[in-house]
N, C-alpha and C positions, 0 to 999 in steps of 0.2 A: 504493500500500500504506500508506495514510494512516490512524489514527485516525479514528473518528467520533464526533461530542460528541452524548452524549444529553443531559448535563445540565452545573450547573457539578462540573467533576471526574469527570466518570462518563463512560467512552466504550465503544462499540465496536469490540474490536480483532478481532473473530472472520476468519472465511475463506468465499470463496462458493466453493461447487460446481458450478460451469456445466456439467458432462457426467455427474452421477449420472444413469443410470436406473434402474438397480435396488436396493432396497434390504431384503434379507433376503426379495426375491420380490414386493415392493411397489415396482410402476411409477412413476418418479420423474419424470415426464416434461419436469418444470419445474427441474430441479436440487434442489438445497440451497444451504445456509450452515450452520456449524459456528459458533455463536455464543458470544464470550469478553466479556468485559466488565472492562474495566480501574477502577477507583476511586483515586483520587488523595486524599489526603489526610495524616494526621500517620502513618499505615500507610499502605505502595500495596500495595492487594488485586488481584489475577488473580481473577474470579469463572468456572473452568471453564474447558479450553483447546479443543483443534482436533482432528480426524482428522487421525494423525502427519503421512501426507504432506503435509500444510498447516501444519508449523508454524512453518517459512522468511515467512510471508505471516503468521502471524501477530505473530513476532518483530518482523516489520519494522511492524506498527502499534502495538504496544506499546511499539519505540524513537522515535515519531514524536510521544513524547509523551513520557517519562521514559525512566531506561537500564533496561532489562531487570534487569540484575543487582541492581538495588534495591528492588526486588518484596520486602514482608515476609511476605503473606500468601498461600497459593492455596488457594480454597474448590471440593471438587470434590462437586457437586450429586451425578454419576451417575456409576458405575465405567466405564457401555459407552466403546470405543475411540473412537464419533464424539465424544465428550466428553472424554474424558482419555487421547487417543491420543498429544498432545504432554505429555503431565504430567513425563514422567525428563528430556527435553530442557529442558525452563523451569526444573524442578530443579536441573538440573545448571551452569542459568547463575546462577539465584538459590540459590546455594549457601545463607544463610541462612533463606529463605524456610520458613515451618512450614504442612504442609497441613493443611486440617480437610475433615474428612467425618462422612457417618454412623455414627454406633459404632454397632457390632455389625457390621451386612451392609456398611457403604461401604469399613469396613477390611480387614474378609475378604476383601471383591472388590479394591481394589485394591489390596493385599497378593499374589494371585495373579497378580494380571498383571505387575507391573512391581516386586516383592522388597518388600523393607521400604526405603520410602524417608521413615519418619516423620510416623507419618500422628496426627492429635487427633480422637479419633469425638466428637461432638456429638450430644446428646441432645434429645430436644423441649423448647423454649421458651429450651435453651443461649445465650447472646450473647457475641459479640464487638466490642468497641470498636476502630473503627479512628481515632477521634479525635474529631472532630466527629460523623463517624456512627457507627450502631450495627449491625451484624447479626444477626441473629434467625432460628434455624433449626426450621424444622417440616420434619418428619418426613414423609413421603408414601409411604410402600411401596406397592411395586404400581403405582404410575404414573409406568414399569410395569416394572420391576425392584424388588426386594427393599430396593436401598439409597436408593429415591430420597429427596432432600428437597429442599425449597424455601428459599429465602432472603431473608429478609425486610432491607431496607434502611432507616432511617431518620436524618433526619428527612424524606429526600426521598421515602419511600413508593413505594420502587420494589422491585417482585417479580422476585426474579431464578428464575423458574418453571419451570426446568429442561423436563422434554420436553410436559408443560402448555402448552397454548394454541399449541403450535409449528405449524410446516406444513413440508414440504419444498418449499421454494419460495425459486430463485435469483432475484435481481434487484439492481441497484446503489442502489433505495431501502431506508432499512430500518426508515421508522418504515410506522403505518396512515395516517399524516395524507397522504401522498407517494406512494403503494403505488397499484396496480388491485386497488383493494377488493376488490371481487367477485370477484378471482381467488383472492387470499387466504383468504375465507370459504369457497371453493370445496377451497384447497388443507387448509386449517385442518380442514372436516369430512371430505376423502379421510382426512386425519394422522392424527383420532381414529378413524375408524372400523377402521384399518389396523393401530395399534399402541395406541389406547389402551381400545378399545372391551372387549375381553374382561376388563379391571379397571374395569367402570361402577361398582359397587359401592365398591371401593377410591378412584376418582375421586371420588365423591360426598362421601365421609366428605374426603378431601382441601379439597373444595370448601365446606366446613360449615365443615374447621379454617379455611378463609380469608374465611367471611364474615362476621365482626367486626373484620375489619382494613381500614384507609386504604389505598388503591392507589391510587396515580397514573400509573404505567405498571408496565407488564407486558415481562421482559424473556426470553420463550422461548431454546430451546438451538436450534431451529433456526427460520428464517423470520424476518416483521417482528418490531418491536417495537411493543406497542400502547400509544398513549396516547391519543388521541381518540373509541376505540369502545369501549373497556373493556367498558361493560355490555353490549354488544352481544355481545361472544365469551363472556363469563359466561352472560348468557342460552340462547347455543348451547348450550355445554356441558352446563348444565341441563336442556335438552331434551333432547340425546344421553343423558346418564346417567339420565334417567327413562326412555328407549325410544320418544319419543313417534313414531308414526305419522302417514304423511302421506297416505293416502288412495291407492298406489299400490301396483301386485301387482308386480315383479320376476319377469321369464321368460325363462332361462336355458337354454341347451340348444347342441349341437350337431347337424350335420344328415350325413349322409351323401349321399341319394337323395332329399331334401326332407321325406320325410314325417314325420320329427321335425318341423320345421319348421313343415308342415300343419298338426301339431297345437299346434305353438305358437300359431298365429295361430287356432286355432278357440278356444283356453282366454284369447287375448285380447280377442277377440269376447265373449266370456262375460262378463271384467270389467267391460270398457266399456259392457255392458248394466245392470250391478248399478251403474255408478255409480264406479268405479274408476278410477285411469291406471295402466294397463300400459305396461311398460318392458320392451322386446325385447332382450337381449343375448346376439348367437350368437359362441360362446366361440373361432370360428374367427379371430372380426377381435375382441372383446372381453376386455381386459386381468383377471384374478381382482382385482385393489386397486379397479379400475376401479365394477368389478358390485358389489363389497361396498359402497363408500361409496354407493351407490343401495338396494341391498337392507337398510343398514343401520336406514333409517327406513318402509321397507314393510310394510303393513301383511298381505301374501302373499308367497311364494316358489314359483314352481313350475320345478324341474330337468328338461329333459329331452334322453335319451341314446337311438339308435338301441344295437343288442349288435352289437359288435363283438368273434368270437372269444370269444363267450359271457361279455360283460362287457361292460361299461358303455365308452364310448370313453375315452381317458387325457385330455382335454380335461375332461371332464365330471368325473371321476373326481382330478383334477387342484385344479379348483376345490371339490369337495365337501369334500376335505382341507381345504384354505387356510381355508372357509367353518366348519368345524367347528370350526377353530383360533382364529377370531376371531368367534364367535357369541356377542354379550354381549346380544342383544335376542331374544328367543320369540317365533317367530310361525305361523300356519300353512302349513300345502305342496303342494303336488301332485306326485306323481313320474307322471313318461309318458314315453311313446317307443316305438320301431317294433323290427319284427324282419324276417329273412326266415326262420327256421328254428329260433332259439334260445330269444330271447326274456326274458334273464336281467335285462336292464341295470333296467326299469323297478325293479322291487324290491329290486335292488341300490343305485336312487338311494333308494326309501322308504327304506329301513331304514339309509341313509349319514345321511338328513337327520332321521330321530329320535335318531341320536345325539346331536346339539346338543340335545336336549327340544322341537324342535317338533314342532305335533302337524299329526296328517295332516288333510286338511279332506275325503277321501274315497279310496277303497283308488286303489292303482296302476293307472294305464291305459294302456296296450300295444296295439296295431293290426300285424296282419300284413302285411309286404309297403307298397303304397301304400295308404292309404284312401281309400273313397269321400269325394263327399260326404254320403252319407249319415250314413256315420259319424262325418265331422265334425258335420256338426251336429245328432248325437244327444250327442258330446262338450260342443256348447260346451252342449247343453241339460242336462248332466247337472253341471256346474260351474255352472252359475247358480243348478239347485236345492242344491247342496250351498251356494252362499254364503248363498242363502236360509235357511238351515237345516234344508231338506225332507227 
């Protein structure tokens, strides 16, 4: 339960979550970290603390370096509890410690959680002096709470990026230089498409306020810390918040009797004809966080549900929700699915997946019972002319 030295004076005193896996319905299959950042200087700043039940493990890396109770400052980025769930406990040890947050929304929020425990709201471009260095707060609403803001470090040009550039992702390294890259990039675009996706708009203006500034690493709330790919997670981001497409249709569904199923595989035939990679995810073995960070950069969507009990199955029904909740990218869809008698579910998925605004690439298609294959492949031929534009 050691400190970690990011720089001179600057550590990592946060907490890993080796058994998260759920988090607000988003499959965490890799854990967390709950990441704090300790600054040492003519001020000792607490940058953000831990999920309460981690604040024993945080405690003990913060005394493995200075006493706790000598903590002048603590800067809390974001009100949610995996960020400032130890906040009344480090309080109550640094009895004179002054917090700063956001004014307006950071004091509201953490005003209701945890009383008036004296909070300083800080305004965009606000600074505080911890001696040698300086703090510097931008403002970020929306990504992705109302109070978030960024913290800017200098002279060491370290971004203390609050849920920016994070990933839910445990491991006992915690820079990018040390890290399974690719897992990280991997965990990094599940993160945004999970919780930061449906504020790309608000991300973006975030990303504009931070692109005239020196960054040298980057120090997320949860996952690594980057200092060697910088531009490489920047670059991502920027593609995420533009929407950009990657040339693949996303086909989601569940199957009872197969013949969802069937027709999944005839409307994938059809892409891979036009030119496409489809991506099969049947929602009986396939996670909703999972499908989303795939569908997030698809250039198609198509759902489909046999009716069950004159409704769409709760699988399907299930994910359509979650999908609506974090729909930051428009794209087109297909709804389909089978019936033996009712027949409801197809159009129950169209009209679930024009709520997000996307648009339909051709009306709903429904198959009685099992289909031939004739019908399949007047399906897959009737998806190929719709991609066509026919």
């Amino acid at each position: 339960m050691k400190a970690m030295r990011i720089a001179e004076g600057v550590y990592w005193v946060g907490a890993i979550d080796w058994n998260l896996r759920n988090f607000h319905g988003y499959e965490t299959e890799k854990g967390s970290t709950y990441n704090a950042y300790l600054v040492v200087d003519e001020k000792i700043a607490l940058i953000d603390t831990v999920k309460e039940p981690f604040k024993e493990e945080m405690l003990a890396r913060i005394a493995s370096v200075v006493d706790p109770a000598k903590i002048d400052v603590i800067v809390s980025n974001h009100a949610e509890p995996d960020h400032s769930g130890a906040l009344p406990f480090i309080k109550g040890i640094a009895k004179d410690a002054k917090i700063y947050t956001a004014a307006g929304a950071g004091v509201k929020d953490l005003s209701a959680y945890y009383g008036d425990l004296g909070y300083t709201g800080m305004k965009a471009g606000e600074t505080l002096s911890l001696g040698k260095r300086t703090l510097t707060f931008v403002p970020t609403p929306m990504v992705h709470w109302p109070d978030n803001m960024v913290s800017l470090m200098t002279p060491d040009n370290i971004l203390f990026s609050n849920d920016a550039f994070g990933q839910h992702y445990a491991s006992d390294e915690r820079l990018d230089s040390e890290c399974d890259l690719a897992e990280a990039y991997i965990q990094a675009r599940k993160y945004y498409a999970n919780i930061v996706q449906p504020y790309g708009m608000q991300t973006g203006k975030a990303l504009e306020a931070l692109a005239g500034l020196k960054i040298d690493t980057i120090c997320p709330s949860h996952g690594i810390i980057w200092t060697e790919h910088i531009p490489d997670i920047l670059a991502l981001y920027r593609s995420w918040v533009q929407g950009e497409h990657d040339g693949t249709a996303a086909i989601v569904y569940d199957t009872m009797w197969h013949s969802t199923e069937a027709m999944a595989h005839a409307i994938e035939n059809a892409f891979l004809a036009q030119g496409y990679k489809p991506r099969l995810y049947n929602l009986h073995y396939c996670h909703n966080s999972d499908v989303i960070a795939d569908a997030m950069s698809a250039d198609f969507i198509a759902v489909g549900s046999p009716t069950l009990n004159n409704n769409m199955m709760p699988s399907v029904a299930s994910f359509l929700t979650y999908f609506k909740g974090l729909n930051g990218n428009k794209k087109k869809f297909i709804a389909f699915g089978s019936y033996g008698w009712g027949g409801q579910s197809p159009d129950q998925v169209f009209e679930a997946l024009k709520s997000p605004k996307c648009e339909p690439l051709m009306p709903a298609v429904k198959f009685a019972y099992k289909p031939s294959d004739g019908q399949l492949k007047a399906l897959e031929e009737d998806v190929i002319r719709a991609l066509k534009g026919e």
